[in-house]
N, C-alpha and C positions, 0 to 999 in steps of 0.2 A: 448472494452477490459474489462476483469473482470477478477480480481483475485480469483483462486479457487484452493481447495487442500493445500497444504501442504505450499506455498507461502501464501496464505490467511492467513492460522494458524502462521507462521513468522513475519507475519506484525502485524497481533495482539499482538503478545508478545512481539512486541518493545515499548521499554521505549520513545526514544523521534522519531523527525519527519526525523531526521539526519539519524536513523537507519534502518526506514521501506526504506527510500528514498536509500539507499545503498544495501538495499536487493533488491529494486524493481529492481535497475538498473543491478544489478547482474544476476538478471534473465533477459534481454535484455531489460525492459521496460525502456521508460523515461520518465516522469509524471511532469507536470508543479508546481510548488509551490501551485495554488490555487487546484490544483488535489490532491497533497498532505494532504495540509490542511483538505480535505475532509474526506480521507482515514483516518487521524491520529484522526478526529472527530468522526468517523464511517459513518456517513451519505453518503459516496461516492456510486453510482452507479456503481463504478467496483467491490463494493463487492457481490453476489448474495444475494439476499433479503431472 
């Protein structure tokens, strides 16, 4: 699974991990803590390289 578009651009613009984690979910996903942490690192492989 990888976030792209417009949800991509969402989650970067979020300030903490609480935020992106409430938009992902919003858009149907649900991402484990250490998924998260990834994401809010950048380094996660659901982002497109």
């Amino acid at each position: 699974m990888k976030l792209v578009g417009e949800l991509k651009e969402k989650v970067e613009k979020t300030e903490t991990k609480e935020e992106a984690k409430e938009l992902i979910k919003k858009a149907g996903m649900d991402l484990t803590d250490e998924e998260m942490d990834e994401v809010s690192g950048g380094k996660s492989p659901i982002f497109d390289p």
